[in-house]
One Martini backbone bead per residue (centre of mass of N, CA, C, O) as a GRO file, in nm:
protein
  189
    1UNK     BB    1  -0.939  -0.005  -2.227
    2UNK     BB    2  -0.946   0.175  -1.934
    3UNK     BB    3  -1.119   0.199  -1.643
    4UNK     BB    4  -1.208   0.394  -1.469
    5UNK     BB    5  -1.131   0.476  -1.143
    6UNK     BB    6  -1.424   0.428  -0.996
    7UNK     BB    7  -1.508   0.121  -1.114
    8UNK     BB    8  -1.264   0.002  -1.050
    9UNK     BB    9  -1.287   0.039  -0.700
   10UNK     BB   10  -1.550  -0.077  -0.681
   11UNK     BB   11  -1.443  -0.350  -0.772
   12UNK     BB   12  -1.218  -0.384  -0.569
   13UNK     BB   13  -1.392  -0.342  -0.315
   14UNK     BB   14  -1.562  -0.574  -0.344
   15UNK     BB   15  -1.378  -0.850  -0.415
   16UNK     BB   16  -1.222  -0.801  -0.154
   17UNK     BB   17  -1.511  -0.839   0.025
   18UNK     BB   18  -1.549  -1.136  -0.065
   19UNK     BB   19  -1.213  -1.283  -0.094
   20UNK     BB   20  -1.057  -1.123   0.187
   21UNK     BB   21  -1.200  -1.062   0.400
   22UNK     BB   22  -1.287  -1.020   0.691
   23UNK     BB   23  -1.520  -0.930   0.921
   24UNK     BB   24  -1.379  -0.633   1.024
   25UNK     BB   25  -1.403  -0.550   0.715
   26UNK     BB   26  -1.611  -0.300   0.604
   27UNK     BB   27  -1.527  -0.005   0.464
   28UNK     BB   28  -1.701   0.214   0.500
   29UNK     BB   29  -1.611   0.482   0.396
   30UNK     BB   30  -1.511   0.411   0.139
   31UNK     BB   31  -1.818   0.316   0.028
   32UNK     BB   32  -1.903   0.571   0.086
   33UNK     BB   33  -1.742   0.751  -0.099
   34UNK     BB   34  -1.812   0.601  -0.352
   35UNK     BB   35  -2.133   0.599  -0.350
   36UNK     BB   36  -2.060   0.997  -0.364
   37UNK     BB   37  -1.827   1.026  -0.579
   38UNK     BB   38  -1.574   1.062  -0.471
   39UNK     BB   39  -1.231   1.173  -0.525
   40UNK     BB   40  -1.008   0.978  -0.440
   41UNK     BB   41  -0.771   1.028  -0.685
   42UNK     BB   42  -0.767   1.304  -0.471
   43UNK     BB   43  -0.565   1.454  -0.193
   44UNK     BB   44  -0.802   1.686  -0.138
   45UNK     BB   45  -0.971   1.462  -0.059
   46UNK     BB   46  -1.272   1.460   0.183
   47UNK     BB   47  -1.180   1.267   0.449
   48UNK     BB   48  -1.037   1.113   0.197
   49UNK     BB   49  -0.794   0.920   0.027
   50UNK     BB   50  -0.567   0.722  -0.216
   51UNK     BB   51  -0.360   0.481  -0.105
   52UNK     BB   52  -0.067   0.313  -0.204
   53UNK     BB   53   0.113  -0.006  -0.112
   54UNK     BB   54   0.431  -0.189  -0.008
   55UNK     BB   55   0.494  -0.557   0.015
   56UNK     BB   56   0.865  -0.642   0.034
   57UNK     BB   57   0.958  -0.932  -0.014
   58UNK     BB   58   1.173  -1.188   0.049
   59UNK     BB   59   1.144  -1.499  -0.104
   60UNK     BB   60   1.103  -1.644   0.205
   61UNK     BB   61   0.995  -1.365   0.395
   62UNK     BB   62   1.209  -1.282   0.638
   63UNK     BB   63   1.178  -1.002   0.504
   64UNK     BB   64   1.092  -0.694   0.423
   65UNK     BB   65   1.117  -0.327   0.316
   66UNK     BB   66   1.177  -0.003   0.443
   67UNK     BB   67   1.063   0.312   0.561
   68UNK     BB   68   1.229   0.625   0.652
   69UNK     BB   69   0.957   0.858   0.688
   70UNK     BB   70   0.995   1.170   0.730
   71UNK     BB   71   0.694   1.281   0.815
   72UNK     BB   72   0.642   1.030   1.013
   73UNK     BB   73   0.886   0.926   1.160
   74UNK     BB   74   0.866   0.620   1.052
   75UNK     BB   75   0.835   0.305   0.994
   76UNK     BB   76   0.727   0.153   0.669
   77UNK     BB   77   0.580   0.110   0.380
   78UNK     BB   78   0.602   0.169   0.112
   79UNK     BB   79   0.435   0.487  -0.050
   80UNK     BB   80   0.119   0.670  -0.151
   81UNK     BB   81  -0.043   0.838  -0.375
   82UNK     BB   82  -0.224   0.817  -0.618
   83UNK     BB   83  -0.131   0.730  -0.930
   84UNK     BB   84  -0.144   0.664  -1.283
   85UNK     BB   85  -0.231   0.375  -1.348
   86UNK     BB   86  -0.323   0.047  -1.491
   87UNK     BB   87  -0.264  -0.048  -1.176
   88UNK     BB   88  -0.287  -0.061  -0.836
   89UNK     BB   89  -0.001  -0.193  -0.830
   90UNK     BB   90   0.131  -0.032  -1.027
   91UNK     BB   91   0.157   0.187  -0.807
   92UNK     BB   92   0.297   0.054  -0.572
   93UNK     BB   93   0.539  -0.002  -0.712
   94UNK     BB   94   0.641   0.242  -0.772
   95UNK     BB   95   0.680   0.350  -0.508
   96UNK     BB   96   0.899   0.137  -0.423
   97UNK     BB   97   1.101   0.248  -0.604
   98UNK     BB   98   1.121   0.547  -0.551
   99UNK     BB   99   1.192   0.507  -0.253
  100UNK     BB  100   1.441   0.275  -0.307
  101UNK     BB  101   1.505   0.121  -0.582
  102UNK     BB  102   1.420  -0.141  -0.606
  103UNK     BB  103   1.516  -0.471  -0.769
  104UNK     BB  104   1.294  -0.685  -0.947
  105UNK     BB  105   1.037  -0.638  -0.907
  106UNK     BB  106   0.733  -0.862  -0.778
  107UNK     BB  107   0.462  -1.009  -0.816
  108UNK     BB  108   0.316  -1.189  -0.625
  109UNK     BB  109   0.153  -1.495  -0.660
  110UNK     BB  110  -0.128  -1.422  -0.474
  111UNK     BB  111  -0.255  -1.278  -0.685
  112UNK     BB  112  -0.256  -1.438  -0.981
  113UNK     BB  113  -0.220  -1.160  -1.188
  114UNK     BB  114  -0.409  -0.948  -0.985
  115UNK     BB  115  -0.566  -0.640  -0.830
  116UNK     BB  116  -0.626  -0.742  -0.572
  117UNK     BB  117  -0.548  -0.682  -0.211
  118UNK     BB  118  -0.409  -0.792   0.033
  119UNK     BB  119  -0.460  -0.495   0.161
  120UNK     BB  120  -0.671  -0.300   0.310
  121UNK     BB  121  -0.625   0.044   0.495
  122UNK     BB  122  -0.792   0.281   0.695
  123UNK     BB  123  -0.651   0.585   0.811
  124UNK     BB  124  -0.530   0.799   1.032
  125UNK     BB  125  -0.411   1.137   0.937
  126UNK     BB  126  -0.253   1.434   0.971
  127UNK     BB  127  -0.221   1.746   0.939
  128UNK     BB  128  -0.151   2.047   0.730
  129UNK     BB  129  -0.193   2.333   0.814
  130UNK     BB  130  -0.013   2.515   0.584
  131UNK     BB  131  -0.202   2.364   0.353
  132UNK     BB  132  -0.456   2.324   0.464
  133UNK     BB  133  -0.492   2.026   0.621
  134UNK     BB  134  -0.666   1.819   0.759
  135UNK     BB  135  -0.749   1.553   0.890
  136UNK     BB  136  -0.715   1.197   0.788
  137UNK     BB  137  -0.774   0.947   0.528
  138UNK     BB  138  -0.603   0.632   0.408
  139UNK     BB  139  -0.686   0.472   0.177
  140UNK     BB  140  -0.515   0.163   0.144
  141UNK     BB  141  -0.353  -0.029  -0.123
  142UNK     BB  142  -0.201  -0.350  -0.041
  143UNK     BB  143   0.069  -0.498  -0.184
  144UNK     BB  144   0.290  -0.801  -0.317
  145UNK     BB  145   0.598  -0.885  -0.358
  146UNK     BB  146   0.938  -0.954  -0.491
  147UNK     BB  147   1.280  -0.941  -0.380
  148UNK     BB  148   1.643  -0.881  -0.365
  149UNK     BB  149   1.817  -0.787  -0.082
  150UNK     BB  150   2.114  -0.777  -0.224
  151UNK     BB  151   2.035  -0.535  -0.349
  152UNK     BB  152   2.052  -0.192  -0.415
  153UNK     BB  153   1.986   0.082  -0.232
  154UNK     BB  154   1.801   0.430  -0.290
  155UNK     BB  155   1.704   0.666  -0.136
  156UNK     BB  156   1.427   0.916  -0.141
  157UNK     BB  157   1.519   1.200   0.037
  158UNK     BB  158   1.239   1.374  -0.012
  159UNK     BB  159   1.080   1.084   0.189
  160UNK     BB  160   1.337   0.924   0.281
  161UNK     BB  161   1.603   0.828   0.515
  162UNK     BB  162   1.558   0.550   0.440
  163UNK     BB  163   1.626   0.205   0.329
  164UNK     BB  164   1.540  -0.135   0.417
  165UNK     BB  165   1.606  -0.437   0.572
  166UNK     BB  166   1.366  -0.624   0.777
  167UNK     BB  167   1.205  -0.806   1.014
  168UNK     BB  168   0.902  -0.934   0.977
  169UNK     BB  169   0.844  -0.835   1.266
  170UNK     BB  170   0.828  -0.530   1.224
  171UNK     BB  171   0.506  -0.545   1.168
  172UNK     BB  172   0.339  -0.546   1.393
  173UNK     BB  173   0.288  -0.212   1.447
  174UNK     BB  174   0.239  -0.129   1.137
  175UNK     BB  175   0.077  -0.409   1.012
  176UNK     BB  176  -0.098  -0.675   1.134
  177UNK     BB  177  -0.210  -0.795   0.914
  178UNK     BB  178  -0.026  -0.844   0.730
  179UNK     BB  179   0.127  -1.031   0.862
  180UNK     BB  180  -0.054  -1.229   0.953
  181UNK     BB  181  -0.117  -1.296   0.603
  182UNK     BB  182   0.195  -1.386   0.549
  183UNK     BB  183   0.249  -1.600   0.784
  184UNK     BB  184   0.002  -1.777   0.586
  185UNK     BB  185   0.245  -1.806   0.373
  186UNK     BB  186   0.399  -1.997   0.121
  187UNK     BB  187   0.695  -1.973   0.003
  188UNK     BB  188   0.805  -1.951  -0.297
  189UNK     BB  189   0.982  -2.188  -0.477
   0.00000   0.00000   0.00000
């Protein structure tokens, strides 16, 4: 039987700030918003609300996987809004394949074969007045993959223009903590 959504991520934003976060990781609001039971797994929930995504690394580190996302117009790590999964990191691969076609995707070694994140990164996004939607913040859940560059890649055109592998120096701009984290990792054998 899978735990419920709120004491899960609950579980895990605490394991988190326990065993990997940084002294100036509070995640205050995220914290805020679990302990007001807010739905966090619905994309309509404000302030905030939760998405994964995937750092999919090639074998040795050196590389990347990004995607030229639609709407943010910039290069990125897959990811998106949270749908069901039985973990949190399967939910950012979900989206890593859906968004480049990505093959052969595995969990890094570094979880361990758990589901605690990488990095959590709590950001904020513009709204989209259209749909009537505030700017906001997304608890991003991000995870650490392995998968092989020369596989082809297929780009999911209603979300992202392109798909690529990029110099892991790509992420300085997009996600230095990510970054910073992976470098002080040594590539699996």
């Amino acid at each position: 039987m899978t735990t419920p959504f709120l004491p899960r991520l609950t579980e895990t934003v605490a394991r988190y700030r326990a065993d990997i976060a940084g002294p100036r990781e509070h995640l205050a609001l995220l914290r805020w918003q679990i302990e007001q039971g807010h739905a966090l797994d619905a994309r309509d929930t404000f302030p905030g609300h939760l998405t994964t995504s995937a750092y999919v690394l090639s074998p040795d580190h050196a590389r990347i996987l990004l995607i030229d996302h639609v709407v943010i117009g910039r290069w990125l790590q897959p990811g998106g809004h949270w749908e069901e999964a039985a973990t949190f990191a399967a939910s950012a691969a979900r989206e890593a394949v859906e968004e480049t076609g990505v093959q052969g995707l595995t969990l890094h070694p570094w979880h361990g074969g758990g589901d605690i994140p990488f990095v959590i990164d709590s950001h904020d996004v513009p709204g989209k007045p259209a749909r009537g939607e505030p700017a906001h913040i997304h608890h991003d859940l991000q995870y650490l993959f392995l998968a092989d560059p020369d596989a082809p890649l297929v780009a999911q055109i209603e979300e992202v223009h392109a798909a690529a592998w990029k110099p892991l120096a790509e992420l300085a701009d997009i996600a230095p903590l990510g970054l910073a984290r992976i470098r002080s990792l040594t590539p699996p054998v």
